[in-house]
N, CA, C and O of each residue as an XYZ file, in Angstrom:
380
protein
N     -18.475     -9.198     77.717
C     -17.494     -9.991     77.071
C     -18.035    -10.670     75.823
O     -17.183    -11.006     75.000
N     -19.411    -10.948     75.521
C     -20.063    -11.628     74.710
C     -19.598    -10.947     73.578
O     -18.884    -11.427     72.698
N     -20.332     -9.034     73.682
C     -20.578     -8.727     72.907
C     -18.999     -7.905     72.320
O     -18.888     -7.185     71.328
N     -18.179     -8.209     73.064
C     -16.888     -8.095     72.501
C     -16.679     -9.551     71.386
O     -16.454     -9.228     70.220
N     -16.727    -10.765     71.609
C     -16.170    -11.313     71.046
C     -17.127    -11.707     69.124
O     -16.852    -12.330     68.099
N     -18.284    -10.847     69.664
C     -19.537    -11.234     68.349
C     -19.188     -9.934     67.760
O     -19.714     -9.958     66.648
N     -18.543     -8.743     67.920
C     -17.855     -7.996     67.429
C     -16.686     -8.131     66.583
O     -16.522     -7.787     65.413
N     -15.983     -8.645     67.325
C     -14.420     -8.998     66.477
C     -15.295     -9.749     65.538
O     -15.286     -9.275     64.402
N     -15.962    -10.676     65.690
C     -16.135    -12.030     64.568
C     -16.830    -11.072     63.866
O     -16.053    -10.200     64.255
N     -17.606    -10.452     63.173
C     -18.438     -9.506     62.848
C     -17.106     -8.725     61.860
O     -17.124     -8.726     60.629
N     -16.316     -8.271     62.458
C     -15.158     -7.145     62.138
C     -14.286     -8.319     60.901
O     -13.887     -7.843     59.838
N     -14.079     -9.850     61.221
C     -13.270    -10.490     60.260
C     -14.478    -10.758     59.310
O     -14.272    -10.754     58.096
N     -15.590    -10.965     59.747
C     -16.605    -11.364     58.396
C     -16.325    -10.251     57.139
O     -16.098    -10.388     55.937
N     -16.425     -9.388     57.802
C     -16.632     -7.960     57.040
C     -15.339     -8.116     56.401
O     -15.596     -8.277     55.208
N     -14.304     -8.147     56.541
C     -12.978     -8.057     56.411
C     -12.712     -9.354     55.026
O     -12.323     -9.158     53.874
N     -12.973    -10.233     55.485
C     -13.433    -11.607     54.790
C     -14.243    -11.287     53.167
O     -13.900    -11.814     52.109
N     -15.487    -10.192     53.363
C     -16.157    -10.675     52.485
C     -15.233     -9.069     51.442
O     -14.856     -9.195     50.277
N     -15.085     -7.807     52.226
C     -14.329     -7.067     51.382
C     -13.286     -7.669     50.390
O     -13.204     -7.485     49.176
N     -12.302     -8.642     51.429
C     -11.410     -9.033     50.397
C     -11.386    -10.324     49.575
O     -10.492    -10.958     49.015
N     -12.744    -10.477     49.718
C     -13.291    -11.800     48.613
C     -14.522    -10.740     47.460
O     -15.233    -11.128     46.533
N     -14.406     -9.888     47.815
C     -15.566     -9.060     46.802
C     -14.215     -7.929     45.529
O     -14.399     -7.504     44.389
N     -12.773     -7.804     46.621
C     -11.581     -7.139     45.621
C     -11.433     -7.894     44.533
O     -11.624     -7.646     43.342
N     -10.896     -9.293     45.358
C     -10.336    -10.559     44.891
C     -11.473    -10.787     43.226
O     -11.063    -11.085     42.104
N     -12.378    -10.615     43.498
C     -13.888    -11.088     42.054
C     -13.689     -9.733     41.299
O     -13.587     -9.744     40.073
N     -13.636     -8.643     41.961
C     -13.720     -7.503     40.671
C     -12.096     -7.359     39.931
O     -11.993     -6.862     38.810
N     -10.778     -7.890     40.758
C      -9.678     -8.079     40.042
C      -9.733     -9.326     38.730
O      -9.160     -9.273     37.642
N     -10.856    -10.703     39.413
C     -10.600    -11.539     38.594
C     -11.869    -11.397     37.400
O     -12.159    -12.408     36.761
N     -12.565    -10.168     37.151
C     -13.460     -9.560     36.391
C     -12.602     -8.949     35.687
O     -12.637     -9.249     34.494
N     -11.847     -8.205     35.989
C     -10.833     -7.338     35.462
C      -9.768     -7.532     34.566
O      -9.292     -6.784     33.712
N      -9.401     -8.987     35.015
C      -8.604     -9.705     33.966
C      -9.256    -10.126     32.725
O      -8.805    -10.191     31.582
N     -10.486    -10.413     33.224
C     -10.811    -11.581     32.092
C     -11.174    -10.505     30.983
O     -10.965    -10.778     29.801
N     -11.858     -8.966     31.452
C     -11.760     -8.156     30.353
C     -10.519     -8.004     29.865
O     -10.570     -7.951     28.636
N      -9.982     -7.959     30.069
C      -8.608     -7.437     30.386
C      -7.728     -8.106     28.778
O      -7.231     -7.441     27.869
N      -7.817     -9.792     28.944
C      -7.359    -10.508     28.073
C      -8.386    -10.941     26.964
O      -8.221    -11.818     26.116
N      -9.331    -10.246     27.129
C     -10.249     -9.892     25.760
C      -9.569     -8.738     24.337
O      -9.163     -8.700     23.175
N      -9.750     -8.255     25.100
C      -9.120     -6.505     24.580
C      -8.447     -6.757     23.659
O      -7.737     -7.758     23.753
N      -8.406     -5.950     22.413
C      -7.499     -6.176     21.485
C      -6.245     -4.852     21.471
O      -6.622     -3.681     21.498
N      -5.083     -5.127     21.437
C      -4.119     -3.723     21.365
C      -4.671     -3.027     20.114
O      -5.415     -3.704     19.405
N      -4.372     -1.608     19.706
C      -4.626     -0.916     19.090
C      -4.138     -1.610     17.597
O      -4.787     -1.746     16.560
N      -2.865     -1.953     17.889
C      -2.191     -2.120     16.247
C      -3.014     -3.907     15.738
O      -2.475     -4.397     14.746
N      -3.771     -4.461     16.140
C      -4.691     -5.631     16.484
C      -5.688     -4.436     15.273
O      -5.732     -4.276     14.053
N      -6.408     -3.774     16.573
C      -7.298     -3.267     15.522
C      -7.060     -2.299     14.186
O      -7.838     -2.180     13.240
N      -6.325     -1.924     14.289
C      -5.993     -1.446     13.239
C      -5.670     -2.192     12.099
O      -6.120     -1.763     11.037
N      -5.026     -3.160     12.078
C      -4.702     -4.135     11.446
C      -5.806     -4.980     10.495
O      -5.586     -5.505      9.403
N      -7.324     -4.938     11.416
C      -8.420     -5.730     11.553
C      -9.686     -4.638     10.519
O     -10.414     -4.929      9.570
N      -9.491     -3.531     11.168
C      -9.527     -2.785      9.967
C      -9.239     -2.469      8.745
O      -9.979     -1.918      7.930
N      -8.308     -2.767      8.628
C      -7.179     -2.230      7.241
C      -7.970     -3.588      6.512
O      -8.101     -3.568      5.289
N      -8.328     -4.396      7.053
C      -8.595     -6.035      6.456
C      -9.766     -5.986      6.031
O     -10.007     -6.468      4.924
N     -10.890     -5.336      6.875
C     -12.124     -5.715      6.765
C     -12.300     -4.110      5.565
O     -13.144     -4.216      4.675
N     -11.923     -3.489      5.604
C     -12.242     -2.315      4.304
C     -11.375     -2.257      3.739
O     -11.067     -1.089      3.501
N     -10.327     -3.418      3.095
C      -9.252     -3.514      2.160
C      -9.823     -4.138      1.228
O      -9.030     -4.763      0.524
N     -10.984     -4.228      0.915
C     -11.828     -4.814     -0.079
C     -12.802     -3.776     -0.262
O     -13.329     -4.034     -1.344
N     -13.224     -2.937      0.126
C     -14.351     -1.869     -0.170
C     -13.615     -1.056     -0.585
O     -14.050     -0.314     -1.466
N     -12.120     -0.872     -0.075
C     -11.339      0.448     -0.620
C     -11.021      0.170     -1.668
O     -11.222      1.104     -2.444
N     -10.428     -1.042     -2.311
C     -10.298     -1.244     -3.515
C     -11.514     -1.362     -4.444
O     -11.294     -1.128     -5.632
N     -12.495     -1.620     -4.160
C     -13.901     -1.779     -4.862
C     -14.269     -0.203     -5.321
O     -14.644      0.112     -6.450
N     -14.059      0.792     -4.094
C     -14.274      2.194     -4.435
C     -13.324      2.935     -5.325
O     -13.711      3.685     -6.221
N     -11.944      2.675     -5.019
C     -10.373      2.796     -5.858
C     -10.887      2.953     -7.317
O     -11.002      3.953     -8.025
N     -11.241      1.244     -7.601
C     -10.992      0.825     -8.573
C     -12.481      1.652     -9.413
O     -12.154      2.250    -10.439
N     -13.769      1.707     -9.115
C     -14.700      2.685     -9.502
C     -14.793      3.701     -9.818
O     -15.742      4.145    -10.466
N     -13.281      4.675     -9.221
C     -13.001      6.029     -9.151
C     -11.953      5.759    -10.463
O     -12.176      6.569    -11.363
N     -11.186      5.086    -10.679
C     -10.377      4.833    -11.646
C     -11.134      4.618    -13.080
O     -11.026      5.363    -14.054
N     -11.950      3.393    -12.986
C     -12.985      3.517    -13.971
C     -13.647      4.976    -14.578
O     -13.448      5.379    -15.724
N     -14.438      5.639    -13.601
C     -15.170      6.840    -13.586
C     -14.218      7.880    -14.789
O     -14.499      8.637    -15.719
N     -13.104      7.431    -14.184
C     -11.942      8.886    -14.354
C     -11.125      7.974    -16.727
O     -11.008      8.680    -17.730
N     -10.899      6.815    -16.664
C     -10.511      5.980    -17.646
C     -11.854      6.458    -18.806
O     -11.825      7.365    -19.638
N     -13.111      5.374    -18.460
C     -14.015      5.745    -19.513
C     -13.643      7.155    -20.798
O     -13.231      7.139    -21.958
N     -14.032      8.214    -19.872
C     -14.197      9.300    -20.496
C     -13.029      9.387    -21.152
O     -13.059      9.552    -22.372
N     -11.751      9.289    -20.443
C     -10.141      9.249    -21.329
C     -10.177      8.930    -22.549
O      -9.813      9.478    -23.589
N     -10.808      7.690    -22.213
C     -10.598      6.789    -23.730
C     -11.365      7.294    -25.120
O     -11.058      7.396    -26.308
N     -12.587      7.564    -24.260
C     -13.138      8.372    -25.381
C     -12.758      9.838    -26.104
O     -12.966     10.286    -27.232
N     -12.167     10.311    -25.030
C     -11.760     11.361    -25.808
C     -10.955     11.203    -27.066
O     -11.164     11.600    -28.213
N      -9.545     10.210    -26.294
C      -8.733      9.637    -27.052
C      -9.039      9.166    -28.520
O      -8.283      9.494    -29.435
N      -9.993      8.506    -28.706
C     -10.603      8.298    -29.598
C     -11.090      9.128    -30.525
O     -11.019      9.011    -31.749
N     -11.658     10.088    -29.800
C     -12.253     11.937    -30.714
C     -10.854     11.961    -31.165
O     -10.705     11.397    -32.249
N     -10.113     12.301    -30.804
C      -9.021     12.817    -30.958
C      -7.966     12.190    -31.761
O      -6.971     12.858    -32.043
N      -8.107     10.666    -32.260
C      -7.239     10.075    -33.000
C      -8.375     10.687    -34.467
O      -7.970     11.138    -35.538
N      -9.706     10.516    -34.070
C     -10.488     10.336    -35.475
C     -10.101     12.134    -35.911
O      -9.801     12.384    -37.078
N     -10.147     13.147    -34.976
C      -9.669     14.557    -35.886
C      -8.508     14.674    -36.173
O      -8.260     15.718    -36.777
N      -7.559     13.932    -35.961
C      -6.264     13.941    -36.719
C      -6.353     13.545    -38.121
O      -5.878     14.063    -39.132
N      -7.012     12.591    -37.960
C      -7.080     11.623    -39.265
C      -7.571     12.297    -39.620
O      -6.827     12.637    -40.540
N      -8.861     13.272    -39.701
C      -8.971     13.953    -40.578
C      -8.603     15.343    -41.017
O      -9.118     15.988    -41.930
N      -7.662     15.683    -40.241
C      -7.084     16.693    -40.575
C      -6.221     16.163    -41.478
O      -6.326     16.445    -42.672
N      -5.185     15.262    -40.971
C      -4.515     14.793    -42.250
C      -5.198     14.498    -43.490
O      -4.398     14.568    -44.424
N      -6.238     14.228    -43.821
C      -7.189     13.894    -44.863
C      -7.586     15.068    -45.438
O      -7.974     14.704    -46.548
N      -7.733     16.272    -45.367
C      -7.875     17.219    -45.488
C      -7.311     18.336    -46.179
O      -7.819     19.452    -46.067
N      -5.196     17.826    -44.810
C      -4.537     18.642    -45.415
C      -4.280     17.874    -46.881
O      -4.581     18.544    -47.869
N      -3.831     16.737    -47.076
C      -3.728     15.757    -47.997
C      -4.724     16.544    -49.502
O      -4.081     16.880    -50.496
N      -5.986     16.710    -49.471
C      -6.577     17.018    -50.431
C      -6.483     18.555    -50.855
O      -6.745     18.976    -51.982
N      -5.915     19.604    -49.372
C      -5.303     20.516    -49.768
C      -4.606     20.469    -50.885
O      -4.944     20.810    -52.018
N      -3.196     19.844    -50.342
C      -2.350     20.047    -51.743
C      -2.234     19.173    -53.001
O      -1.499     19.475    -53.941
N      -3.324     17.616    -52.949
C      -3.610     17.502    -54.492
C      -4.415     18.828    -55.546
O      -4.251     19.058    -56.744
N      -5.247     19.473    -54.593
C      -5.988     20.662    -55.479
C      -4.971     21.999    -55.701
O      -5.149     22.829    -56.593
N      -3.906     22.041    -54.747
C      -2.816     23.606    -55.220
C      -2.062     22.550    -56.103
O      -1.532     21.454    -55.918
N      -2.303     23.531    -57.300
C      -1.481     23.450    -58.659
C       0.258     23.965    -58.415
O       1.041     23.964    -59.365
């Protein structure tokens, strides 16, 4: 009879500590849980933290691509001008 009743008690310990060991990995579970950021969180957090490098790179690639424009632009106003200068002395010299 003893070892019936140091049994049962034995059987609720066990029982006891299973559902005090669920009970800690559920309340582990939460606390990750309400850490976590949703996707559109990070995404968002992203867009933020390289919305300044993208424009830094943007704006470098824009540069890169402008410079040379301008200069051409420039070639290109000065051979007009002298083509017009040119044709110009063309026809003071045809009689």
């Amino acid at each position: 009879m003893l070892n019936c009743e140091v049994a049962k008690e034995i059987a609720m310990k066990k029982s006891r500590h299973g559902l005090l060991f669920v009970v800690g990995l559920l309340a582990v579970a939460g606390l990750f849980g309400c850490n976590e950021e949703t996707p559109i969180e990070k995404t968002k957090a992203a867009a933020e933290s390289g919305n300044a490098a993208t424009q830094a790179a943007g704006q470098a690639a824009v540069d890169a691509i402008k410079t040379p424009m301008d200069k051409a632009r420039q070639a290109e106003s000065i051979l007009e001008n002298s083509a017009e200068q040119t044709a110009a002395k063309i026809k003071q010299s045809t009689p």
